[in-house]
C-alpha positions, -999 to 999 in steps of 0.1 A, spaced: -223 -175 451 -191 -160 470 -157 -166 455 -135 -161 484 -139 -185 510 -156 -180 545 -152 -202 573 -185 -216 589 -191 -218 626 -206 -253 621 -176 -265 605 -144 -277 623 -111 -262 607 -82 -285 592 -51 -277 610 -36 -263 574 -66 -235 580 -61 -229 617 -26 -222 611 -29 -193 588 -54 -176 609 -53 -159 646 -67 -176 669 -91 -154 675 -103 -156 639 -113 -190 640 -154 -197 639 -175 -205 667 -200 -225 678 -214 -220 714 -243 -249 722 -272 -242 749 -279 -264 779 -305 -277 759 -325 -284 732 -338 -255 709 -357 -252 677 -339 -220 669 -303 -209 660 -284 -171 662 -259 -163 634 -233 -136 650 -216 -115 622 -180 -96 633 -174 -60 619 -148 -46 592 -115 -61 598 -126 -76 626 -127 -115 633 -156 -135 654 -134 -128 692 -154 -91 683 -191 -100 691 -175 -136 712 -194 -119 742 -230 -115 729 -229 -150 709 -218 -164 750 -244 -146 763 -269 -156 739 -257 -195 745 -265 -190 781 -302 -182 778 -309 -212 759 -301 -204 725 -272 -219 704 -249 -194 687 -224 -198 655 -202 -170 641 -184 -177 610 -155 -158 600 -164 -138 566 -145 -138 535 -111 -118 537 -107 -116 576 -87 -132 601 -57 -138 587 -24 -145 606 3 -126 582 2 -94 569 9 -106 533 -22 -129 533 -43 -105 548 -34 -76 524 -40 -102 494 -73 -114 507 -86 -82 523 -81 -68 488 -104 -91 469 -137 -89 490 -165 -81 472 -204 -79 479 -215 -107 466 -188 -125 485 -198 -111 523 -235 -113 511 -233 -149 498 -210 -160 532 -244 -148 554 -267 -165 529 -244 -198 529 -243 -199 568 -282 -191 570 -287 -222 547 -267 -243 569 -285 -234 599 -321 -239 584 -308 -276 579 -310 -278 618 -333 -255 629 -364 -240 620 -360 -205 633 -329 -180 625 -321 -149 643 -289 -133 629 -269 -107 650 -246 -83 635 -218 -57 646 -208 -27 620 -204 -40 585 -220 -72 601 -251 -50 608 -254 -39 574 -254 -81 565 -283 -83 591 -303 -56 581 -295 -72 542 -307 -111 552 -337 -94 570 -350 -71 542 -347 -101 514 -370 -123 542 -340 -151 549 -340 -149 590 -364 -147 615 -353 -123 640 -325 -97 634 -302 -74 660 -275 -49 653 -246 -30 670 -236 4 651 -248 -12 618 -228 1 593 -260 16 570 -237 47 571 -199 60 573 -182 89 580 -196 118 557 -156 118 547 -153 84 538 -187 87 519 -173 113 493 -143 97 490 -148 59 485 -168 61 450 -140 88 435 -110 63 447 -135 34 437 -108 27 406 -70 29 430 -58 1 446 -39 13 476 -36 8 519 -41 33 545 -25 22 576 -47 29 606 -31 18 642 -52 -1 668 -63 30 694 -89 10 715 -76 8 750 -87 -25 748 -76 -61 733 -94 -65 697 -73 -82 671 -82 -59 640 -65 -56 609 -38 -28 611 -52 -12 578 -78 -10 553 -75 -17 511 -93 10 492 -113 -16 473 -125 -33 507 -134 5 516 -155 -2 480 -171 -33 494 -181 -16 528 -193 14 510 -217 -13 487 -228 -28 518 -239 -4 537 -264 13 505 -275 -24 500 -284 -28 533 -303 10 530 -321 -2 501 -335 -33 516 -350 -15 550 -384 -11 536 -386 -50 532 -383 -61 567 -409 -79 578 -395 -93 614 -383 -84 647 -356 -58 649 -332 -47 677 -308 -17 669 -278 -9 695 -254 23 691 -233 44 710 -235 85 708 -195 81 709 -188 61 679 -169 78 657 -167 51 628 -203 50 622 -227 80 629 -257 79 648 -283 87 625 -282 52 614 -310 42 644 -328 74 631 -328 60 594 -339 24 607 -365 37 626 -377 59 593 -376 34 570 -382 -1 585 -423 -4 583 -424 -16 616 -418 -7 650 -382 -15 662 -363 -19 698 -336 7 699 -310 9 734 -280 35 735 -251 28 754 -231 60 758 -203 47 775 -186 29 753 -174 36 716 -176 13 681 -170 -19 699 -195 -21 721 -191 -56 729 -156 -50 743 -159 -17 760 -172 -3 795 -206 -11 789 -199 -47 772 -218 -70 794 -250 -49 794 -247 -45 757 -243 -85 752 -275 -91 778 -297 -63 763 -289 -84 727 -297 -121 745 -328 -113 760 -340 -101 729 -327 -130 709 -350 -151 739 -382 -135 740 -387 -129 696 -373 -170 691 -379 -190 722 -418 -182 723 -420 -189 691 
């Protein structure tokens, strides 16, 4: 069960939550036209808050299907005090139990789950999809690796407790947290060899997106999918934008390749 609290998309916020958030933090809930037996759970990245993969959950929404991204434990938060407090006490279980939590929630309404991820939100995906909790799975840059720097030196600093302050470059709006907390580095780091472990036990429809110019998480990681999943998967590139795929040059593309493969796997079901 998580100990820090995440915010669902199904839930409206009090006021006396709204206010310590940014508003692009809070959770959403995008309905379809219609009527549909099946649900999409949109996961936001590292730092990142639900405004991150906003354009794929809209783009889902308009083919028929309804969309809800939750905020996960630690992110979103409006001051830099509360989000160096609560950044700092994320764990695994906490971002694992938030995505099992909000897949609960759905399966009360719906009868099929697809869950979408971006980066550490991948690595959630590819997690729910290898222990057989969602029908349907898609991920952008899933974070199943990092930087071969940051991989050598998050398990020796596993024991400090210190921030590394790392100014927004993207030449683009994202509201991202200013800096990351060695023991979030920790929980990232678990995240993404959890998710590794659990590729052999996928059993559904998978859809992995990347960019050949992301520089937060390698390539390989379509390469390792495609290795270790047991069965076929989609794969697309999109070269032209970087680690936020949704948000950069080739954003709308990225957001329709994700919806129409959200449609076909869950509305034919």
């Amino acid at each position: 069960m998580n100990r820090k609290p995440y915010f669902s998309g199904f839930d409206v916020l009090p006021s006396e939550i709204t206010s310590i958030l940014m508003p692009e933090a809070l959770p959403q809930f995008f309905p379809p036209q219609t009527g549909a037996d099946a649900v999409v759970i949109c996961l936001h990245g590292f730092t990142s808050t639900p405004y991150e993969i906003e354009p794929a959950a809209k783009a889902i929404a308009l083919l028929g299907l309804p969309t809800v991204a939750p905020l996960l434990p630690g992110h979103g938060y409006k001051e830099r005090s509360q989000q160096e407090k609560q950044f700092a006490q994320i764990t695994m279980a906490d971002m694992l139990g938030a995505a099992r939590l909000e897949i609960a929630r759905a399966r009360k309404h719906y009868r099929y789950v697809g869950m979408f991820g971006l980066s550490m939100g991948g690595a959630i995906a590819l997690s729910m999809a290898g222990l057989g909790l969602i029908d349907v799975c898609a991920v952008a840059a899933p974070a199943l690796r990092l930087p071969k720097l940051a991989e050598f030196l998050i398990p020796l600093l596993s024991w400090a407790d210190f921030t590394l302050e790392v100014p927004l470059t993207e030449p683009f709006y994202v509201p991202l947290y200013e800096f990351y907390h060695s023991k979030a580095l920790r929980t990232l780091w678990q995240l993404a060899s959890h998710a590794r472990e659990h590729l052999s036990q996928i059993q559904c429809p998978v859809l992995g997106v990347h960019s050949h110019q992301d520089l937060l998480v390698p390539p390989v990681v379509l390469e390792l999918m495609q290795k270790d999943i047991p069965l076929p998967i989609e794969t697309a590139w999109f070269d032209d934008s970087g680690h936020s795929m949704l948000l950069d040059n080739s954003g709308e593309e990225v957001a329709s390749t994700i919806a129409e493969f959200f449609a076909l796997k869950l509305m034919n079901k």
